[in-house]
N, C-alpha and C positions, 0 to 999 in steps of 0.2 A: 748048504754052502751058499754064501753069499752072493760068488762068483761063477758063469756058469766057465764047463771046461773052454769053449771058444775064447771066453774073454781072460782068463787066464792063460790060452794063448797067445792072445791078443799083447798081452804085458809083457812076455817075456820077448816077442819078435820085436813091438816099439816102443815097450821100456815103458809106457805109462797107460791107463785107463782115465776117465773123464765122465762126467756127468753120472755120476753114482750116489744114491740117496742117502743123504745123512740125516742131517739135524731137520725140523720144522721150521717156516717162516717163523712161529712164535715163539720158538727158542732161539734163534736166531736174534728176535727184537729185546727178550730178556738178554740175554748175552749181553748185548750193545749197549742196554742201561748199565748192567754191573762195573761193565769195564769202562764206562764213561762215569760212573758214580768211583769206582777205585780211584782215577786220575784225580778229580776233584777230590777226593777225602784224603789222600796220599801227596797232595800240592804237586804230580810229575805230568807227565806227559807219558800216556800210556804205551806208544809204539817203540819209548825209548828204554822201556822198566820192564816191561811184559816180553822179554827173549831171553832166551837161555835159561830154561824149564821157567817159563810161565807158570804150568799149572802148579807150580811149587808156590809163586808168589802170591796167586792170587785162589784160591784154590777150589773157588766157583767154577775155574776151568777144568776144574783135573776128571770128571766125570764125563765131559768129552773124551780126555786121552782114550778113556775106558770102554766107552759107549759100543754093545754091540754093534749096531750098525754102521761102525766105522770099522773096531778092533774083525767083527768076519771077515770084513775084503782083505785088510791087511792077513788076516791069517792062510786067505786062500793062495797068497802069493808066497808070503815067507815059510809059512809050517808052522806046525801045534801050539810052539812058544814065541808067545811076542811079547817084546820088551819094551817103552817108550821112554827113546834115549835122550829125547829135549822136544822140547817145544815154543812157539814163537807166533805174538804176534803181530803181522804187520799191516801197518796203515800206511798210505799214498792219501794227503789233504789235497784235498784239489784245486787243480790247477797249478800245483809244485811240479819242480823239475827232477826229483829223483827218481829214477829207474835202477833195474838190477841188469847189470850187465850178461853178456853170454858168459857163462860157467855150469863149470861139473862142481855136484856136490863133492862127489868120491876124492876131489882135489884137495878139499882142507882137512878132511877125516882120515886120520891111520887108523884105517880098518881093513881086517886081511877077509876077502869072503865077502861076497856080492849079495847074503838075505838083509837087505838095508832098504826100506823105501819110507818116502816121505807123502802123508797126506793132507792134502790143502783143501781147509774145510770153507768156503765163503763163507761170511759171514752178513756180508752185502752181497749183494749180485754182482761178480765180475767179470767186466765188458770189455770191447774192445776199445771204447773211447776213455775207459778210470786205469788201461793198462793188464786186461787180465794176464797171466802167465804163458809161456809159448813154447815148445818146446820142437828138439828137431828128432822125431822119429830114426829109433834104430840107433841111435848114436851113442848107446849105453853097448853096443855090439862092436865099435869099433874101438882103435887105439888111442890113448887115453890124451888129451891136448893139452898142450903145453900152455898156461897160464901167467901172466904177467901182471905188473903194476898197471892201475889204469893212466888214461892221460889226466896233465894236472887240468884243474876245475874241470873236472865228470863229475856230476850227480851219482853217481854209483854209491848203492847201497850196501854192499858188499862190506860186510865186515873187517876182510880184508885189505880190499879196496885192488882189489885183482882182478881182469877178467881173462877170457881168453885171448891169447895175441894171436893175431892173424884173422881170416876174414872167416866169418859162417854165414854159409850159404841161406840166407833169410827164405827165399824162394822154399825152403822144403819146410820152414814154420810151420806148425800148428799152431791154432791157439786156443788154448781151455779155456772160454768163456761158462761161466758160473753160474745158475740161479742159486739164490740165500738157500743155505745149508745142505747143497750140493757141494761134492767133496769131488777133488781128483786124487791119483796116486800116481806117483815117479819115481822110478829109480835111479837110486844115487847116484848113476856114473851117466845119466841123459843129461845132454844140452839143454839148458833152460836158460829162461831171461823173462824181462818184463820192459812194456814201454813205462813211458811218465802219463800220471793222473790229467787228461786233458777234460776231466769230466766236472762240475758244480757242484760234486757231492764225493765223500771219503770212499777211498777203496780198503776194505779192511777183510781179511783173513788170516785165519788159523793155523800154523801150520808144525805137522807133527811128525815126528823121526822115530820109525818104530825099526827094530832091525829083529833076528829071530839067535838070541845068545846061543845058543846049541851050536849055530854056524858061524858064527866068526869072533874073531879075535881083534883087539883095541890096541893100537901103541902109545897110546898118549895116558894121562892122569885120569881122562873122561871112562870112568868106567863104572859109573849109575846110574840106575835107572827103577823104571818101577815095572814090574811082570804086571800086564795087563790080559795074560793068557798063558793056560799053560804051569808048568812048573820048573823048569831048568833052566837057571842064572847065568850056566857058563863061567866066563871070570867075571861075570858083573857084580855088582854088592845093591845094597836097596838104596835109594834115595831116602833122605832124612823127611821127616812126616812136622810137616810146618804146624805149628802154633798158630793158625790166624792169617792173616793178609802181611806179606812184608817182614814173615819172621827175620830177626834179625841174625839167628842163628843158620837161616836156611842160605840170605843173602851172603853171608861169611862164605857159606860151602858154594852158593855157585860162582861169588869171584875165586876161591881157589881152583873152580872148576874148571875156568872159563878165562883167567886171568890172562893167560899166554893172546887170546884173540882180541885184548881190547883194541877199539877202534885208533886208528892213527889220530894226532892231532887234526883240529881241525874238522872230522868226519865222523865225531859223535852222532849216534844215531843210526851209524851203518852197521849194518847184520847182516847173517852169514848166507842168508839163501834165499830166493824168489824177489 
């Protein structure tokens, strides 16, 4: 097991674990070429192409989704089957004003059943000055808060462009700072957010939605994924097996995937978490 039993109880009391070994600095550095060589061969801008199943698009990603030494942690928290329901990922250029507001995942997801967590792989080291992730302990234990439109000109990256209304207690923050291809894990219903890149160099992570189909149920169209462990689908169906980088037929399926969440005018660029 990947995880020992303290630290899986560790996740269920404050909802996340941190500093957990993933990937190598040198896979880490090939990474950073591929997805910098995709922008450039693709004419895009890679933080704005690479969400909502990344590893579908690009598909040098999709052996992370998979990778033991991610999919064991995920499996000590959710059970036998694990499923990876999207994936994203996001870059902060430095010195930009975008941040991710306070928000619950569990808020944009119709999902009935809490085996849901997301893990955030660095892919650069992240710090407290490029923005790492922050989250407030235990708050995936309490009742669920009420979310709102943000104020006009926020940087908020938020797909939605929603965050929480009302105030969070910053005071009980943590924050996951990262070495490259160290990974944290959160669960879906914890308070998180991020500051802005105040740093001379990109903040760029991984980040991946694995839930355990056996245990819950989807109300929305979102109901593929790939079983990266395990054998039981639940009501999920497989995700379509791309042709190459940028299949055209894959891009069809995630905008009907996905269609309902495009960004407002204006807030191209914003996605749904960290």
């Amino acid at each position: 097991m990947a995880l020992s039993p303290s630290d899986i109880t560790r996740y269920r009391s404050l909802g996340y674990l941190t500093e957990l070994p993933g990937l190598t600095v040198s896979e880490c550095e090939e990474l950073g070429a591929r997805i910098a060589a995709f922008g450039r061969r693709h004419g895009v801008q890679e933080q704005l192409v690479l969400r909502n199943k990344a590893h579908l698009k690009l598909p040098a990603l999709a052996p992370v989704v998979a990778d033991p030494r991610i999919v064991d942690a995920v499996e000590a928290v959710l059970g036998p089957d694990v499923l990876c329901w999207g994936s994203s990922l996001f870059i902060k250029e430095p010195g930009g004003p975008e941040q991710v507001a306070w928000h619950q995942d569990s808020y944009y997801w119709a999902i009935e059943g809490d085996a849901v967590c997301t893990a955030w792989v660095a892919l650069i080291p992240s710090t407290s000055l490029n923005g790492a992730m922050r989250v407030i302990p235990g708050s995936h234990l309490l009742p669920p808060r009420r979310h709102a439109a943000s104020p006009s000109g926020s940087a908020n990256m938020l797909f939605s462009y929603e965050e929480i209304s009302g105030e969070v207690n910053e005071a009980e923050a943590v924050e996951l700072t990262l070495a490259a291809g160290r990974f944290s894990l959160h669960h879906m219903a914890i308070v998180h957010g991020s500051a802005a890149n105040h740093s001379a160099g990109r903040r760029m992570g991984y980040s991946i939605t694995y839930l355990n189909p056996a245990k819950v149920r989807h109300h929305a169209r979102r109901t593929h994924g790939l079983l990266v462990r395990g054998r039981e689908w639940g009501m999920f169906s497989p995700d379509p097996v791309p042709d190459g980088e940028m299949d055209p037929a894959v891009l069809a399926f995630v905008d009907e995937q996905f269609g309902r969440l495009a960004p407002r005018s204006g807030t191209a660029g914003r996605t749904s978490s960290r």
